[in-house]
C-alpha positions as CSV (number, residue, x, y, z in Angstrom):
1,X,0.0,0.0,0.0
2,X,1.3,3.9,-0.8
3,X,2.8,6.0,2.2
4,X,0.2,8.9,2.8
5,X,3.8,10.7,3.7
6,X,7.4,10.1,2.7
7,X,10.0,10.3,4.7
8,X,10.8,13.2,3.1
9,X,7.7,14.9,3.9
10,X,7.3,13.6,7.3
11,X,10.6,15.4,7.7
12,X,9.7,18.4,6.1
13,X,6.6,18.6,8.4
14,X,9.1,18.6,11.6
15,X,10.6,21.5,9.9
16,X,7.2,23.2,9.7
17,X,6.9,22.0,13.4
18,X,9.9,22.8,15.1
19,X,9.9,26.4,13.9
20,X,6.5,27.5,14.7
21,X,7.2,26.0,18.2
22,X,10.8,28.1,18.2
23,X,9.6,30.9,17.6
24,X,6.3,30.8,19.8
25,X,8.8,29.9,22.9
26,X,9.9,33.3,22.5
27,X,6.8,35.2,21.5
28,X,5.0,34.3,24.1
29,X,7.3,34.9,26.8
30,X,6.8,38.9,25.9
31,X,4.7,40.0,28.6
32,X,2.5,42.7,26.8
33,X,2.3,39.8,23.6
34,X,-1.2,38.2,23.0
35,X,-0.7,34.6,25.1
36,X,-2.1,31.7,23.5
37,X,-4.7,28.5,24.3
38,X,-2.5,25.7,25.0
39,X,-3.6,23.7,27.9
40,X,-6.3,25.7,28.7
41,X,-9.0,28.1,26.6
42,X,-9.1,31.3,28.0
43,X,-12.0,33.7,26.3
44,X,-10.2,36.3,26.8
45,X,-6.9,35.5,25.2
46,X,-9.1,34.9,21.8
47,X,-11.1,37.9,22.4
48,X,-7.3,39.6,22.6
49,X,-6.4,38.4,19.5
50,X,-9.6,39.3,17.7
51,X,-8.4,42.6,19.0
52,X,-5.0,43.1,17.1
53,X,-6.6,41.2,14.2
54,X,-9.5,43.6,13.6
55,X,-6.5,46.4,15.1
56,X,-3.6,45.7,13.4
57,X,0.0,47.3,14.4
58,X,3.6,46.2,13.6
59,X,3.6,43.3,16.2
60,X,0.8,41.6,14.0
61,X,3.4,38.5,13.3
62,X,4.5,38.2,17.2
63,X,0.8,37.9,18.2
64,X,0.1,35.3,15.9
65,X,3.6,33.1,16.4
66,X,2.6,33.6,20.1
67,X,-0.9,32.5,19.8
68,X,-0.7,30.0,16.9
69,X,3.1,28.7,17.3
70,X,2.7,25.6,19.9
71,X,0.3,23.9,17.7
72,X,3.6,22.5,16.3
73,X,3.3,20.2,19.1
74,X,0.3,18.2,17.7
75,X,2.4,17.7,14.5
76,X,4.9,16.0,16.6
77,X,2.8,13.6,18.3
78,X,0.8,12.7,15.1
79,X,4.6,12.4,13.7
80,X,5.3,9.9,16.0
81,X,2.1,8.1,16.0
82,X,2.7,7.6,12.4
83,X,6.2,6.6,12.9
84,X,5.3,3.8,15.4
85,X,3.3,2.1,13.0
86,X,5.6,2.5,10.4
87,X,8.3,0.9,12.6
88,X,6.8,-2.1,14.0
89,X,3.6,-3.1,12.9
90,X,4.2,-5.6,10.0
91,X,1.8,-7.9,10.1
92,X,-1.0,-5.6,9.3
93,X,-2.4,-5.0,6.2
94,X,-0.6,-2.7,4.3
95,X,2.6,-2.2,6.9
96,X,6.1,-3.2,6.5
97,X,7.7,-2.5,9.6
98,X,9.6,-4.6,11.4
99,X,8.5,-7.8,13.2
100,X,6.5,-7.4,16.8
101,X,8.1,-7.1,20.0
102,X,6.1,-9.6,21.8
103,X,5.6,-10.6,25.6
104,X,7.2,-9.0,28.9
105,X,10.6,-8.8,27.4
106,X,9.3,-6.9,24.3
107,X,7.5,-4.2,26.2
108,X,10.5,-4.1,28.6
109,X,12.6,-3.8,25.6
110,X,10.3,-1.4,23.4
111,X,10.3,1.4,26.5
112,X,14.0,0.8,27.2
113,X,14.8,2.0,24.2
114,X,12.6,4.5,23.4
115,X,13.1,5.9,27.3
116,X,16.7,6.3,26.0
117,X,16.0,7.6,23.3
118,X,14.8,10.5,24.5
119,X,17.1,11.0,27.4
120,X,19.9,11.4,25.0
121,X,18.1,14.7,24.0
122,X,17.1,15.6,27.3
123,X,20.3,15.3,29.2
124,X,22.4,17.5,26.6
125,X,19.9,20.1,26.3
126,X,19.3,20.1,30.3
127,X,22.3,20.3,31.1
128,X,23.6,22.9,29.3
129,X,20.1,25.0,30.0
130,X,20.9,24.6,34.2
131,X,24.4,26.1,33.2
132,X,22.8,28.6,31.2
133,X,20.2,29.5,34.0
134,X,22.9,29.9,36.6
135,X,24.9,32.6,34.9
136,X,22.1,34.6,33.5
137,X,19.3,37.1,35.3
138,X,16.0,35.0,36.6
139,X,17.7,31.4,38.0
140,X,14.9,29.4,38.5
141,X,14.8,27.4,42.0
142,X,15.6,24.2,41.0
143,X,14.4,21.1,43.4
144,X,15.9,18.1,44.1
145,X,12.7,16.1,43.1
146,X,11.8,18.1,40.6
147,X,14.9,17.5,38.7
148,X,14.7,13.9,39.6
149,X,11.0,13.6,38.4
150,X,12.4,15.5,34.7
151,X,15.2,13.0,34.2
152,X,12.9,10.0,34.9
153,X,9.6,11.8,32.8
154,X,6.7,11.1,35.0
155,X,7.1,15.1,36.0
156,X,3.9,16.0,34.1
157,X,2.2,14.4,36.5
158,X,3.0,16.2,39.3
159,X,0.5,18.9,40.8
160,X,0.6,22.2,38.6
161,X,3.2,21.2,36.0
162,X,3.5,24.9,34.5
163,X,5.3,25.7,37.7
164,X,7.6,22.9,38.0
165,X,8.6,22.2,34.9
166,X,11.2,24.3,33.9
167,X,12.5,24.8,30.8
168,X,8.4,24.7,30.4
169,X,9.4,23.5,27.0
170,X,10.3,19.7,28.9
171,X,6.9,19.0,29.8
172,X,6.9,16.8,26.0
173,X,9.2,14.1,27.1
174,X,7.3,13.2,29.7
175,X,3.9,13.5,27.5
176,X,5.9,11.4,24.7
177,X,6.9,8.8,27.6
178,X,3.5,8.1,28.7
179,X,1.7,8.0,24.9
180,X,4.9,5.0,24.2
181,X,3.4,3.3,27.2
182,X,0.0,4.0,26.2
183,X,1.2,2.8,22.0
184,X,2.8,-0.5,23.4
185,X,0.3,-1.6,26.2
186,X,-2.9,-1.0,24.2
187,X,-2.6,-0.4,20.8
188,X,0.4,-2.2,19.3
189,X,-1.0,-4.2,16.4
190,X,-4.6,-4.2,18.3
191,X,-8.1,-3.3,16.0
192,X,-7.8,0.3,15.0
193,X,-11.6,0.7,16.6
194,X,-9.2,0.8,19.9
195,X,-7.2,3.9,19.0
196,X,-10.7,5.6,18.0
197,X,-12.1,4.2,21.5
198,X,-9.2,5.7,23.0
199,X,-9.6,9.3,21.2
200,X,-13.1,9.1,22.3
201,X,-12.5,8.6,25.7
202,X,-9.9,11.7,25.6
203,X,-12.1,14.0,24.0
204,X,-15.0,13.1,26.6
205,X,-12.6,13.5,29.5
206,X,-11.5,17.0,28.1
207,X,-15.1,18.2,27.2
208,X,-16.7,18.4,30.2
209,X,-13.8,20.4,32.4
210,X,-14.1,24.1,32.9
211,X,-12.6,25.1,29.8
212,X,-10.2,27.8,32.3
213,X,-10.1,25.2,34.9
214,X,-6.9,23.0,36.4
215,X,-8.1,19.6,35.6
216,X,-8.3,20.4,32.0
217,X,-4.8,22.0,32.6
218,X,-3.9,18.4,34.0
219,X,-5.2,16.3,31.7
220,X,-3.5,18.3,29.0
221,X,-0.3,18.2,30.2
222,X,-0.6,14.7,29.8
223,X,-1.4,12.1,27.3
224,X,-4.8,12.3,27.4
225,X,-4.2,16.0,26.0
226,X,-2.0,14.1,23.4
227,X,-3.6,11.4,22.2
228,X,-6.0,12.9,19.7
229,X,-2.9,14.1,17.2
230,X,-0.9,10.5,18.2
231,X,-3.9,8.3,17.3
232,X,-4.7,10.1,14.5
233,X,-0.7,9.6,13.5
234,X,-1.3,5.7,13.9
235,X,-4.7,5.6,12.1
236,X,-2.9,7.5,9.1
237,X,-0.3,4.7,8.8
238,X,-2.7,2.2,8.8
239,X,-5.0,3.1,6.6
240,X,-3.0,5.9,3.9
241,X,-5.5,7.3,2.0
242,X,-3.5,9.7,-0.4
243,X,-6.7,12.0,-2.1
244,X,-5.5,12.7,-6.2
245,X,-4.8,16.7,-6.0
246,X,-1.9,18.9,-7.5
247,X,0.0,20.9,-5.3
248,X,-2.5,23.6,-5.9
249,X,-5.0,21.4,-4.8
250,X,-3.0,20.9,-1.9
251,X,-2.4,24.8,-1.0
252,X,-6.2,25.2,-0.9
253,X,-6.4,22.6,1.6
254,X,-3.9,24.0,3.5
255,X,-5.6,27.6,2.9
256,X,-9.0,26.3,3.9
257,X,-7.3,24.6,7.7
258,X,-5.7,27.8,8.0
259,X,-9.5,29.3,8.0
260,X,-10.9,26.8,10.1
261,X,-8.2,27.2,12.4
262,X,-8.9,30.9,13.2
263,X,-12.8,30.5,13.2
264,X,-12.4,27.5,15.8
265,X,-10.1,29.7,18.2
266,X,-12.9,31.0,19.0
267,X,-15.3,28.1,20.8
268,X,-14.1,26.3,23.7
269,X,-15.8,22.4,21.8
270,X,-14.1,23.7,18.7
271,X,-10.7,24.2,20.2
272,X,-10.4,20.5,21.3
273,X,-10.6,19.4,17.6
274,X,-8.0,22.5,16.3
275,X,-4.8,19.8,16.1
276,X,-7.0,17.7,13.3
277,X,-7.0,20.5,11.3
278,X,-3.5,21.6,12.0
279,X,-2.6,18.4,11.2
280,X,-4.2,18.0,8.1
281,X,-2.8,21.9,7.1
282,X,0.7,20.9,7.7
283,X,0.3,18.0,5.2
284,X,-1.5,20.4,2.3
285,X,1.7,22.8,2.7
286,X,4.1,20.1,2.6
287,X,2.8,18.4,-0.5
288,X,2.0,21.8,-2.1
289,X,6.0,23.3,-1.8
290,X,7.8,23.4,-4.2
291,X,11.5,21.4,-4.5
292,X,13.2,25.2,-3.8
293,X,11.0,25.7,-0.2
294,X,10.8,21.6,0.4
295,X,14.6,21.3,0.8
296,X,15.4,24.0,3.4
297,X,12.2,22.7,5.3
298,X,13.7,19.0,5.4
299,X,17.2,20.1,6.3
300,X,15.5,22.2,9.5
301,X,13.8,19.0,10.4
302,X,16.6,16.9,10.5
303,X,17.8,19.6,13.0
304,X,14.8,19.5,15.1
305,X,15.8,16.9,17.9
306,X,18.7,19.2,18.5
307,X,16.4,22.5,18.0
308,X,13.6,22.0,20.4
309,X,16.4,21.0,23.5
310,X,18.6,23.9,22.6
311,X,16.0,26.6,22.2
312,X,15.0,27.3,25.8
313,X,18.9,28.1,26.2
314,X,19.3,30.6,23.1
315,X,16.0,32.4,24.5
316,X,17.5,33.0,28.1
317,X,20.7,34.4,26.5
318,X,18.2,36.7,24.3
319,X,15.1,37.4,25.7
320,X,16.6,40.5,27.5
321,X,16.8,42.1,24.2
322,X,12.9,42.2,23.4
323,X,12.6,43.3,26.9
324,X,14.9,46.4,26.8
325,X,15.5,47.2,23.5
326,X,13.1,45.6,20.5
327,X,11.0,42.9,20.1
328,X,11.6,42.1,16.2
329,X,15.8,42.5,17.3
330,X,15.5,40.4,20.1
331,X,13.2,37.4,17.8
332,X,16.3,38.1,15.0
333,X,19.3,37.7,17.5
334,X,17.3,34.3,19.3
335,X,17.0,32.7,15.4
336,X,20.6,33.8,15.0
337,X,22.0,31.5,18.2
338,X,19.0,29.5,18.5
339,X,20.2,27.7,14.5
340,X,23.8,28.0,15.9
341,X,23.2,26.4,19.0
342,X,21.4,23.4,17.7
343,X,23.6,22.7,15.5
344,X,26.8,22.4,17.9
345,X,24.3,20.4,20.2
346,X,23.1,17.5,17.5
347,X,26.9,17.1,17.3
348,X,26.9,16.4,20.9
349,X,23.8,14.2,20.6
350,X,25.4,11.8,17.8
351,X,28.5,11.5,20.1
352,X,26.3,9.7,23.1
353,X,25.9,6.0,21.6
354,X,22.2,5.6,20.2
355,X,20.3,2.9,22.1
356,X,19.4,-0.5,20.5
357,X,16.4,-2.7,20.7
């Protein structure tokens, strides 16, 4: 059966990911900048950006990279629900992954790696942030327990995770750890009618919390917050169907999610679906670039891994400068050393032996 994505696209689409969550790290963390609905709807953050939509000034493009930019997440998870599949489902119809990684051993085996896998990221990145934190104006008070919790990825968990979890950016290894459990456990070469069961469930769970309230901020911290992008990701890969359009056809899809998108920022039962359709945008403008866009866009996300640990670090070093002097000086400087950065950290990645299976 055809890939719905190549690898080449799937790669391209990290590219698309990586740098609308980049540059949202930094956009949001300017105080006066319109803040966005992650983990919560708040009315009045839409109502905000209504506001300097209807009332456009100069900082147009930082409102929207600050209210828009960390739906780059979504992309990641359906990314990696896709890749699962990919990877180790053979057996089903229509996937050539590799064989199954059966009994206690297997699952043992299966999070091993894939715990390690991550850590490799996180420890470089980490480490060089607390360093980074230490030196600079605005340490965060580090706990023992805290720190502990990060390494080991069950810190999402914890009671309010936006103020434990520093860099905030972190909280995603811990989301990626529990949706791996959640892949292996219950939906690893299981009927596809239990990833929709599962999205279901999710949504349901999500629905009925006060759409400002701290359960809802809970639960999306977590993988039930995550699991309507990742199961869409492994329903994808199992059942690719690839519509017949040009890449004109494509840029109209992509147009028409970018509508949607905006019009569904604004209704709290609407907001929950918002990832679908960023999802879905992301592949239109992938399969609609052109070779001259497509290549810098696959290069950036073969630099993601190193990109999304090293960014937190460029934008303490920078952040200053929106503060004090210019907002569109400071974004130019963080690009500048943020690009830099991740490149001298993926060389310290591939110097850490990669875990096997």
């Amino acid at each position: 059966m055809k890939e719905l994505l190549t690898r080449e696209e799937c790669t391209a689409m990290r590219g698309l990911a990586i740098v609308a969550i980049v540059l949202h790290n930094y956009c949001h963390f300017i105080g006066r900048i319109v803040q966005e609905n992650e983990y919560q709807f708040f009315a009045m953050n839409s109502s905000r950006l209504w506001q300097q939509l209807t009332s456009p000034d100069a900082l147009l493009p930082v409102h929207l990279l600050s209210f828009f930019g960390h739906y780059g997440v979504p992309v990641f998870l359906f990314l990696s629900g896709y890749g699962l599949v990919r990877k180790y489902e053979a057996g089903m119809p229509g996937m050539p992954g590799k064989s199954g990684l059966s009994g206690l051993s297997g699952i043992s085996a299966f999070l091993r790696y894939n715990y390690l896998k991550l850590l490799r990221m996180l420890i470089v990145g980490f480490s060089l942030f607390l360093v980074v934190d230490a030196v600079t104006p605005g340490r965060f008070a580090f706990h023992w327990e805290n720190v502990i919790a990060q390494l080991l990825m069950y810190i999402n968990v914890l009671p309010q995770p936006d103020k434990v979890i520093w860099p905030g950016i972190y909280w995603f290894f811990g989301l990626m750890m529990e949706l791996y459990i959640v892949y292996r456990l219950l939906l690893y070469k299981r009927s596809s009618r239990y990833v929709v069961l599962l999205i279901a469930v999710c949504w349901l769970l999500q629905m009925v919390c006060e759409p400002e309230g701290e359960t809802l901020n809970r639960l999306r911290y977590n993988a039930i917050g995550g699991m309507l992008p990742f199961g869409l990701g492994i329903l994808l890969a199992r059942y690719p169907y690839i519509p017949s359009a040009t890449r004109l056809g494509w840029a109209v899809v992509a147009l028409v999610m970018v509508a949607l998108t905006l019009l569904m920022s604004f209704s709290f039962q609407a907001w929950l679906w918002i990832p679908v359709i960023i999802i879905v945008g992301t592949i239109g403008v992938v399969k609609a670039m052109p070779r001259r866009l497509l290549s810098p866009t696959v290069w950036l996300g073969s630099l993601s891994a190193a990109m999304f640990v090293a960014h937190p670090i460029a934008r303490k070093l920078t952040i200053t400068v929106a503060w004090k002097q210019d907002i569109y000086d400071g974004l130019m400087l963080y690009v500048i050393v943020t690009v830099a950065l991740s490149w001298a950290v993926r060389q310290i990645i591939d110097r850490i032996p990669a875990p096997r299976l």
